[in-house]
Backbone as ProteinMPNN parsed JSONL, in Angstrom:
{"seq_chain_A": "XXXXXXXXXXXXXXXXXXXXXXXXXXXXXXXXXXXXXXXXXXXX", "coords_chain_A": {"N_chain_A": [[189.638, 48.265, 57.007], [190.802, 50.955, 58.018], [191.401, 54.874, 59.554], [194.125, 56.595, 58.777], [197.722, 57.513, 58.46], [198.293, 57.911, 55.262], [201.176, 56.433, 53.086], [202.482, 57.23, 50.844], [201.1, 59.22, 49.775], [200.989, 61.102, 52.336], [198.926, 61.735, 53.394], [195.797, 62.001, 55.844], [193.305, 59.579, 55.466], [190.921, 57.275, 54.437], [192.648, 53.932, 55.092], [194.244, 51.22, 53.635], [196.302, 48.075, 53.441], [198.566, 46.618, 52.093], [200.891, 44.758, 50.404], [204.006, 43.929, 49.465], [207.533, 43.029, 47.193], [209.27, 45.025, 48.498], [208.788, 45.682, 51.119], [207.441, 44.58, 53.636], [204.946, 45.205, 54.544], [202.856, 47.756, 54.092], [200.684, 51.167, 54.177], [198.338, 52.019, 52.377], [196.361, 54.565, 51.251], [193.357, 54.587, 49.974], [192.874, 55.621, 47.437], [195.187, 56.097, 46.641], [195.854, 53.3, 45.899], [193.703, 52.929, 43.78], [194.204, 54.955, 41.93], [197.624, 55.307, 41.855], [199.126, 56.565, 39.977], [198.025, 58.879, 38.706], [196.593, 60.305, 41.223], [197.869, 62.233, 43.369], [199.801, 62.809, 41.718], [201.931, 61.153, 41.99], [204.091, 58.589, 40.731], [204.094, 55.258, 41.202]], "CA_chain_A": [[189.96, 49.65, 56.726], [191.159, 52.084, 59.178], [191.867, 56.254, 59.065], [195.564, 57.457, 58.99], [198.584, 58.672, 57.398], [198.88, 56.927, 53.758], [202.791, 56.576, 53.613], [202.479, 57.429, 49.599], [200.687, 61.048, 49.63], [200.962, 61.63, 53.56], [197.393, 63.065, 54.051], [194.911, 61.393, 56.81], [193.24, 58.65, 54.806], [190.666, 55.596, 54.985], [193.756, 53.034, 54.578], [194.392, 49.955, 52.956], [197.002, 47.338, 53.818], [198.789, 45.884, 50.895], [202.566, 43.574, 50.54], [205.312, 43.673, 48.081], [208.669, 42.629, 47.38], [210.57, 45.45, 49.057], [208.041, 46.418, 52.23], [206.657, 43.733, 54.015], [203.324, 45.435, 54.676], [202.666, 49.101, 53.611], [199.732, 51.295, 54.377], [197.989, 53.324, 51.425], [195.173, 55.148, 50.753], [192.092, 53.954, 48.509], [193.055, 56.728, 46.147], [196.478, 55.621, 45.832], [195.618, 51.987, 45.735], [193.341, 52.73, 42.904], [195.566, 55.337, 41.252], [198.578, 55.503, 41.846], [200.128, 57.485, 39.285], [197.002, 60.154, 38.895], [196.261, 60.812, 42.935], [198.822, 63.102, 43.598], [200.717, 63.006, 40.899], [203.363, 60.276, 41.971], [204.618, 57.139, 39.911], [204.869, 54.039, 41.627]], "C_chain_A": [[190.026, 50.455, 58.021], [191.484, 53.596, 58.804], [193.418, 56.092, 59.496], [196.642, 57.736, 58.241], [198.991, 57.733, 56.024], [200.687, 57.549, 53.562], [203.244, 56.797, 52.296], [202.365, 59.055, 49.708], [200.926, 61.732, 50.943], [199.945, 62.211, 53.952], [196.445, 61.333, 55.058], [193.797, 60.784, 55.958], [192.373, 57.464, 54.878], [192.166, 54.833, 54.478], [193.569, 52.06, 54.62], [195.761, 49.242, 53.223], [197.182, 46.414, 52.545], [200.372, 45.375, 51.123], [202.916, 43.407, 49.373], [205.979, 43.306, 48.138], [209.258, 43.991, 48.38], [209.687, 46.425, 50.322], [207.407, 45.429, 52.65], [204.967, 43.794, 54.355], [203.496, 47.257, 54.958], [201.274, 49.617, 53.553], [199.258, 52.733, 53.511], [196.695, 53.348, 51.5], [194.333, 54.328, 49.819], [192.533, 54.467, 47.268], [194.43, 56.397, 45.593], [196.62, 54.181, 45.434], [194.799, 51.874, 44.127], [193.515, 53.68, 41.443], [196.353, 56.418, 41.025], [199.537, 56.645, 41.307], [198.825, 58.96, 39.399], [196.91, 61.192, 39.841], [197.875, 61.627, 42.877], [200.219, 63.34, 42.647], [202.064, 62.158, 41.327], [203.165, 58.76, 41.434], [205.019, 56.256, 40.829], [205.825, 53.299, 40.576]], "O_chain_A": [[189.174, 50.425, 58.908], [191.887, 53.699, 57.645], [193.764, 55.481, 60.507], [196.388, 58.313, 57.184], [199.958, 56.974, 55.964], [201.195, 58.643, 53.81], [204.461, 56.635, 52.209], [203.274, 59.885, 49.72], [201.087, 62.95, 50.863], [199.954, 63.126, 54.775], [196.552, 60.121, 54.871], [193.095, 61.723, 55.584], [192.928, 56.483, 55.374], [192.714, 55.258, 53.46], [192.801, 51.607, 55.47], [196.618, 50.125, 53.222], [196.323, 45.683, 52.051], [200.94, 45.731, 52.156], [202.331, 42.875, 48.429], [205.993, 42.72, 49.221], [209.905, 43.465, 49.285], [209.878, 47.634, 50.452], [206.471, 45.213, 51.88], [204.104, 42.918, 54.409], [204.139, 47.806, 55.854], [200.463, 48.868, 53.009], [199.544, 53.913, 53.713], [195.961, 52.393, 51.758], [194.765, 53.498, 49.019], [192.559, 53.835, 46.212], [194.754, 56.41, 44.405], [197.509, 53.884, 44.636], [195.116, 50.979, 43.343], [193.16, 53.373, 40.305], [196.263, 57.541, 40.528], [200.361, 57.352, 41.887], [198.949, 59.879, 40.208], [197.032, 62.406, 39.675], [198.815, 61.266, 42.169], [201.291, 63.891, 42.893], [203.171, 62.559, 40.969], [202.249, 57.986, 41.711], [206.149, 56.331, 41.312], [206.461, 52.302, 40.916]]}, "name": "protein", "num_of_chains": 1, "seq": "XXXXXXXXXXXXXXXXXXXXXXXXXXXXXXXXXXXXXXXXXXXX"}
């Protein structure tokens, strides 16, 4: 875990390092990691 800009909500962030089909490695928040749709109100 590291601080900085979650590339989901854009706010300064412990971040998490996660891999999908269409991002080879993407860096979110805890809060958006654990959810998604709630935390700021956006739908993965």
């Amino acid at each position: 875990m590291y601080i900085g800009v979650c590339k989901w909500c854009k706010e300064w962030r412990e971040l998490v390092h996660t891999r999908n089909y269409w991002d080879d490695e993407i860096r979110i928040c805890t809060d958006c990691l654990k959810n998604p749709i709630g935390h700021k109100g956006r739908a993965i």
